[in-house]
C-alpha positions as CSV (number, residue, x, y, z in Angstrom):
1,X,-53.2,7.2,14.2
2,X,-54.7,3.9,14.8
3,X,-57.9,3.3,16.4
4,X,-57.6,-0.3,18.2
5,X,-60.6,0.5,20.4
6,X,-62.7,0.9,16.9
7,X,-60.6,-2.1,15.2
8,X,-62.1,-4.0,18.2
9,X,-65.3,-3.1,17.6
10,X,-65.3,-3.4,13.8
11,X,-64.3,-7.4,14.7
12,X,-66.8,-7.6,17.1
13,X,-69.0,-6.7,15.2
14,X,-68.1,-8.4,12.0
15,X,-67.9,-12.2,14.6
16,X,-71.5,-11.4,15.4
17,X,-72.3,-13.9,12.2
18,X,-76.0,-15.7,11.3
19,X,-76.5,-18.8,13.4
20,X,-77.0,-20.7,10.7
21,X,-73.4,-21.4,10.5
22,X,-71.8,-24.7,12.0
23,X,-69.3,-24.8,14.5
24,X,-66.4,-25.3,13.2
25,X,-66.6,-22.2,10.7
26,X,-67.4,-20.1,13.7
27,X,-64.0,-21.2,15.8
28,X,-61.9,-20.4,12.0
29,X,-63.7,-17.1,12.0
30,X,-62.5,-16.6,15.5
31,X,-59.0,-17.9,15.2
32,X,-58.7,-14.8,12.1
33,X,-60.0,-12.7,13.9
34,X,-57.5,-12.6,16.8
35,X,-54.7,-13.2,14.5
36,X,-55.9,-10.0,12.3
37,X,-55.9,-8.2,15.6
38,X,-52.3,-8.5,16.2
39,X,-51.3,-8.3,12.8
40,X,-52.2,-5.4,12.0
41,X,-50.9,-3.2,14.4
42,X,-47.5,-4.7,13.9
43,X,-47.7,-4.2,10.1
44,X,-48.7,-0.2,11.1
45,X,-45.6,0.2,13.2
46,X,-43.7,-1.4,10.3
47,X,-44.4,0.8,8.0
48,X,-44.4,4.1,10.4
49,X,-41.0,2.9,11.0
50,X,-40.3,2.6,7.3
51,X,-41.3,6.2,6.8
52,X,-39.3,7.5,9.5
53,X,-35.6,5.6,8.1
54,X,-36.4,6.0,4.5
55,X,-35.4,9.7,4.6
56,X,-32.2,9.5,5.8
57,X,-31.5,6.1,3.8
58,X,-31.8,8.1,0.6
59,X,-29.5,11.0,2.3
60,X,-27.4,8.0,2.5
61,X,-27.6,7.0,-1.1
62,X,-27.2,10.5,-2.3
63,X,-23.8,11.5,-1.0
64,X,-22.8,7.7,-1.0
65,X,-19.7,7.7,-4.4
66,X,-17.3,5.7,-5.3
67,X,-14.3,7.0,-7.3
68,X,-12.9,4.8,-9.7
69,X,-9.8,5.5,-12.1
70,X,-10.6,3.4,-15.5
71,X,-6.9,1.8,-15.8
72,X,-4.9,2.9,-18.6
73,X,-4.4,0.2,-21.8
74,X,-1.7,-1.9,-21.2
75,X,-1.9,-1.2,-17.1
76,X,-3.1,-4.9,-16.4
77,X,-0.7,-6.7,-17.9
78,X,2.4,-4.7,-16.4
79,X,3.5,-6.3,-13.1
80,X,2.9,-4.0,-10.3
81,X,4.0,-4.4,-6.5
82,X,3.1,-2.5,-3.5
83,X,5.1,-2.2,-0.3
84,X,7.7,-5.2,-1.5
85,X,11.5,-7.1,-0.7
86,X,13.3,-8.1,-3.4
87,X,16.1,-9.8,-3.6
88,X,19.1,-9.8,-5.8
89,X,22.5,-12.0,-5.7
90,X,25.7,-11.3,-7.1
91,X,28.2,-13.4,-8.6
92,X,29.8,-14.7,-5.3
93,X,25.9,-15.5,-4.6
94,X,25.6,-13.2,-1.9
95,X,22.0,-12.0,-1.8
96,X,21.6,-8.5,-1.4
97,X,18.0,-7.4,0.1
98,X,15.7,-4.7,-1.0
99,X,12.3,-3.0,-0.1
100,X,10.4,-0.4,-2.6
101,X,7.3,1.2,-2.2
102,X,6.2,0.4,-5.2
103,X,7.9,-2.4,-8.1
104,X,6.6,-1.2,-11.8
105,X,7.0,-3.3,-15.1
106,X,8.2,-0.6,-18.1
107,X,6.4,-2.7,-20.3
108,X,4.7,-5.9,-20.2
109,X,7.5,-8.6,-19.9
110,X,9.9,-6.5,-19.6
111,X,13.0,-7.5,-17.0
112,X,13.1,-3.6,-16.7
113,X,11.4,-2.2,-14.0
114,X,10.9,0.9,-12.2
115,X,11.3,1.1,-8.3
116,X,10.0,4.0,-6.0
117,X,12.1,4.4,-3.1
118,X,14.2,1.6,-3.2
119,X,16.5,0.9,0.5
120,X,18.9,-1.6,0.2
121,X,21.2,-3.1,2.1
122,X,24.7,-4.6,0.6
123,X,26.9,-6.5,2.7
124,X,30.2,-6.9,2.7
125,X,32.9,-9.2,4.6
126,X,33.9,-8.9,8.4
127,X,30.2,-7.7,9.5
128,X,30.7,-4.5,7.3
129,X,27.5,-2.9,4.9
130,X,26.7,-0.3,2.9
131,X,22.6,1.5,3.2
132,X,21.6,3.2,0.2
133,X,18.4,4.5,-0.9
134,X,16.9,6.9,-2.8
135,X,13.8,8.4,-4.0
136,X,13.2,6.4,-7.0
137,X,15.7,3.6,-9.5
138,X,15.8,1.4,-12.3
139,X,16.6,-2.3,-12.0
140,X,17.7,-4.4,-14.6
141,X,17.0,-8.1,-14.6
142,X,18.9,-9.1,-17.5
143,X,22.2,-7.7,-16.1
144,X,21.3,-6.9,-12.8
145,X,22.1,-3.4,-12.9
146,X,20.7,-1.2,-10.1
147,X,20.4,2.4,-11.0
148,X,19.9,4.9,-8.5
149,X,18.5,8.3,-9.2
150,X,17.7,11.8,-7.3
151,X,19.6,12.4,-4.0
152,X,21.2,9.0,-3.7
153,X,22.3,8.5,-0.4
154,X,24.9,5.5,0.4
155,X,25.6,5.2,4.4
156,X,28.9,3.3,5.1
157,X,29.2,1.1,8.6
158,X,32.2,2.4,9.6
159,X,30.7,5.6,9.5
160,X,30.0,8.1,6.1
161,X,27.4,9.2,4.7
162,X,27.6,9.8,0.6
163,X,25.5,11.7,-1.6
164,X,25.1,12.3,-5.4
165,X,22.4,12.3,-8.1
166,X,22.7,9.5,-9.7
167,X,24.5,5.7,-8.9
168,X,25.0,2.5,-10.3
169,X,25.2,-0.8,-8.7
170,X,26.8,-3.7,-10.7
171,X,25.6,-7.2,-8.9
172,X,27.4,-9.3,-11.8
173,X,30.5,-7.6,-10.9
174,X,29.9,-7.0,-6.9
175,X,30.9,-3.2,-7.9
176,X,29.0,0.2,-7.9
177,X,29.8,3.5,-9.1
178,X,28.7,6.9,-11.0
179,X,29.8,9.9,-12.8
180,X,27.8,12.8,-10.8
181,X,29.2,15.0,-8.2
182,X,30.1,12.8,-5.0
183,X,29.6,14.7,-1.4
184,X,31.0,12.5,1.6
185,X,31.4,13.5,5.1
186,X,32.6,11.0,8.1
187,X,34.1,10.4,10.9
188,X,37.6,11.8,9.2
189,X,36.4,14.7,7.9
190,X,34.5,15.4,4.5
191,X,34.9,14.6,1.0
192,X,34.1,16.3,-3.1
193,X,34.8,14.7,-5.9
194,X,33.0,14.1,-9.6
195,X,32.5,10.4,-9.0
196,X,33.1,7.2,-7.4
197,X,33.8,3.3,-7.6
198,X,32.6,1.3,-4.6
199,X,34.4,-2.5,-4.8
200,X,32.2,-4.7,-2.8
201,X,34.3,-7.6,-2.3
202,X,38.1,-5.8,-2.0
203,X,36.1,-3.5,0.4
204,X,37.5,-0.1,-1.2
205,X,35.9,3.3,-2.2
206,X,37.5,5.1,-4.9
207,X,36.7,8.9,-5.2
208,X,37.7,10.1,-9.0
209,X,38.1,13.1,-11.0
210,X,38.7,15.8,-9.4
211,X,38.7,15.3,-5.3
212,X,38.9,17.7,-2.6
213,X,39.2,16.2,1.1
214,X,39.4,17.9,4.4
215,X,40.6,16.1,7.2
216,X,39.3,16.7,11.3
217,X,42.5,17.8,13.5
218,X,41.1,15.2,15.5
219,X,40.9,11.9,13.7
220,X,44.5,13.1,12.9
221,X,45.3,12.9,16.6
222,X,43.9,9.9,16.8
């Protein structure tokens, strides 16, 4: 610990100078030593400070990491989107609007790209849409081909809900459909078949292959 009674002293003792010297050195000898005197104790409870932080500043450093995945060749020049809308318009230029989680280039300048759980909405005449999504697609720039894939589920305004595996969505054409097994139920009653065609702008779903429907007594009634 710091002695200030013996700093003062040791001052003191060291102003006590031969009287030989002039005034003027004796007042800049006086001037140091006060300034010295305050000083030094601040520059002591610096560094006892100093001493005290440094250990847990180097705990700090210690578990302080970063992780960082080196990209892969041919990563930075792919375009790719986070947390996006897209847009895409048919040949009536009706612009159907999409979000994805994430948008991925195939390759670098490619007008292929790779979508992770696309939702789209398509809409239709008379205030009637169609909601699909599904857990990942394709989209085509060059012919504007949406492909769906892996539990595609299509939800119908006037109330069904469709599911398959796999669905295609024509925008030069204003048409979808697919080839996998088709699941439907609604307000009528529920629907199998081995495909689909979904004609935008007639406003018509077409079940094919093979079809099995049941009908509700009530919507019957009705």
């Amino acid at each position: 610990m710091l002695d200030l009674k013996n700093l003062d002293n040791y001052f003191n003792a060291t102003s006590e100078q031969p009287s030989g010297k002039n005034k003027q050195e004796l007042n800049q000898h006086s001037r140091f030593v006060k300034t010295a005197k305050v000083a030094l104790p601040s520059l002591a409870a610096v560094l006892i400070a100093v001493l005290l932080v440094f250990p847990s500043l180097k705990k700090d450093t210690r578990d302080f990491s970063l992780d960082i995945t080196r990209p892969k060749r041919g990563e930075l020049e792919k375009l790719h989107v986070e947390n996006t809308t897209f847009y895409i318009t048919d040949k009536d230029n009706k612009v159907n609007n999409f979000v994805a989680q994430n948008i991925d280039e195939t390759a670098p300048g490619s007008k292929l790209v790779k979508l992770t759980k696309p939702e789209g909405l398509l809409p239709m005449d008379d205030n009637r849409w169609v909601n699909v999504k599904s857990p990942q697609g394709m989209f085509n720039q060059t012919n504007n081909l949406l492909e769906l894939q892996q539990s595609v589920e299509m939800f119908y305004s006037e109330g069904m809900t469709i599911t398959t595996e796999q669905a295609f969505f024509d925008f030069n054409a204003s048409k979808g459909y697919g080839k996998s097994p088709v699941k439907g139920d609604g307000f009528m009653g529920s629907i199998n078949s081995q495909g689909f065609e979904f004609l935008a702008k007639e406003h018509i779903l077409i079940f094919t292959g093979h079809t099995n429907i049941t009908i509700k007594e009530e919507s019957l009634k009705k």
